[in-house]
C-alpha positions as CSV (number, residue, x, y, z in Angstrom):
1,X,0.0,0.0,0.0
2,X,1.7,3.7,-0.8
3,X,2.1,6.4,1.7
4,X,-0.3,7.9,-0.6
5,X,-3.4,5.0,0.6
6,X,-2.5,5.2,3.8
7,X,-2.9,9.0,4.3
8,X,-5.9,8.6,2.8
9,X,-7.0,6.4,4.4
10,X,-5.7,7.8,7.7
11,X,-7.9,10.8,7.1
12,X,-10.7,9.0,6.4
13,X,-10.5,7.3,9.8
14,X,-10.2,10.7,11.5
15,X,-13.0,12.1,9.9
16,X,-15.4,9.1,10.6
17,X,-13.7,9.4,14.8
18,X,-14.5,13.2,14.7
19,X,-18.2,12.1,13.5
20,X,-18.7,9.6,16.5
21,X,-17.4,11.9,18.9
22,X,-20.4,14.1,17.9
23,X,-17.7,16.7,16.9
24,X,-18.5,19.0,14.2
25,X,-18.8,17.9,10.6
26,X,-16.0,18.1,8.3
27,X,-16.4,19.8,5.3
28,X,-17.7,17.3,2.6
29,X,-14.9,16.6,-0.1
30,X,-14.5,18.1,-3.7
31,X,-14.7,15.0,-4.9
32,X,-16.3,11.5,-4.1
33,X,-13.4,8.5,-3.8
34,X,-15.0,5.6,-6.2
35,X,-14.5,2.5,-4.2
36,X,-13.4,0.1,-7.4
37,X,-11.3,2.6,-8.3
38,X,-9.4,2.6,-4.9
39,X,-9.4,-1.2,-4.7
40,X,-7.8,-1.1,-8.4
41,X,-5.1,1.5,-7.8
42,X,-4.4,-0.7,-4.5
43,X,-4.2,-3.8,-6.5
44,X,-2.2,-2.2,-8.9
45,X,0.3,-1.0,-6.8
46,X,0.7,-4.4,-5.1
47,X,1.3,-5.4,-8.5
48,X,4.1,-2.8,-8.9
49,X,5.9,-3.7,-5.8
50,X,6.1,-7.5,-6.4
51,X,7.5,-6.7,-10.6
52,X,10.2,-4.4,-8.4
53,X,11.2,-6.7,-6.5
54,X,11.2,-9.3,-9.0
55,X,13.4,-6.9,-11.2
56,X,15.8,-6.6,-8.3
57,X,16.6,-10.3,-7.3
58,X,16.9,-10.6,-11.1
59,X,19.7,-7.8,-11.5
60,X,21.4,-9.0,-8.2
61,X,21.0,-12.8,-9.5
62,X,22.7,-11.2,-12.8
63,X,25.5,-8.9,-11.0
64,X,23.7,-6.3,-13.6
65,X,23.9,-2.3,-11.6
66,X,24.5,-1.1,-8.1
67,X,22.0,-3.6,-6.8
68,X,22.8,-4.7,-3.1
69,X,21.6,-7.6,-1.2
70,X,19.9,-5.3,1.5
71,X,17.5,-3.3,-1.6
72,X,16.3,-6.7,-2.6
73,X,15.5,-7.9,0.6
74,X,13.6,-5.2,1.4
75,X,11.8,-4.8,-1.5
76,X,11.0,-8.5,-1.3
77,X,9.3,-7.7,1.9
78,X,7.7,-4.7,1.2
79,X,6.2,-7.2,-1.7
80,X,5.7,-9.5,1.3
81,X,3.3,-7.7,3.4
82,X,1.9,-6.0,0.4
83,X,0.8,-8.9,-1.0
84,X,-0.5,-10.2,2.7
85,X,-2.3,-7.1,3.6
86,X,-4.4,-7.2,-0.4
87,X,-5.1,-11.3,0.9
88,X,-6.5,-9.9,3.8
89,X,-8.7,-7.0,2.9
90,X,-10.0,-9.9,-0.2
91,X,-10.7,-12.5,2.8
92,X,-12.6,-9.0,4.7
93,X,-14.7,-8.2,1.5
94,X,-16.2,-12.4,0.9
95,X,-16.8,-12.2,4.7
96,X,-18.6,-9.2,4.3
97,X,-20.1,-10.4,1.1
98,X,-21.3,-13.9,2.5
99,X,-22.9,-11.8,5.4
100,X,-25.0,-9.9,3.4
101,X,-26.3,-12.5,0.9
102,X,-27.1,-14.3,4.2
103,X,-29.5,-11.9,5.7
104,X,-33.1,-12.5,5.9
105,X,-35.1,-9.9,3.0
C-alpha cells in the first residue's frame, strides 16, 4: 500500500472518529473517492511492488547495476506484506459479502 493509501485512508479514519465523537462535521470533499477505483489502484500497486522486486533479485542474480543484497530484501518484503495485507482485505470483502447474501429480505 503507498504512503499515498494510507494518508488517505488515515484521514478517512479521523474524519469518521471526529463524526462519532459528535464533533462538528467536516467539510464534505470536492470529490467522491469511487471504491473500485481505490481497490484497483491498491491492487495495482501491489502489483508494482512484487515486478520491483522481482526486477531486483533478477539484476542482483545477474551482477547487472549497483544492486545490493539489503535493496532486494527489502523490497521483497515490502512485496511480502503488500501482497498479505491485499489477501487480507479480499478475505474482509467475501466475509462481508457472505454476510449480506445471508440476511433475511
Amino acid at each position: 500500500m503507498s504512503t499515498m493509501n494510507v494518508d488517505q485512508v488515515l484521514a478517512q479514519m479521523r474524519t469518521l472518529a471526529t463524526q462519532a465523537s459528535g464533533g462538528i462535521n467536516p467539510k464534505p470533499q470536492a470529490s467522491a473517492v469511487d471504491f473500485g477505483d481505490m481497490l484497483k489502484q491498491s491492487i495495482d500497486t501491489v502489483s508494482q511492488a512484487q515486478q520491483k522486486s522481482s526486477e531486483l533479485k533478477t539484476s542482483f542474480e545477474l551482477g547487472e547495476g549497483d544492486v545490493n543484497l539489503a535493496e532486494v530484501m527489502i523490497a521483497s518484503q515490502k512485496a511480502n506484506i503488500s501482497f498479505q495485507a491485499m489477501v487480507q482485505v479480499r478475505n474482509k470483502l467475501v466475509d462481508a459479502y457472505k454476510d449480506v447474501m445471508n440476511m433475511p429480505i
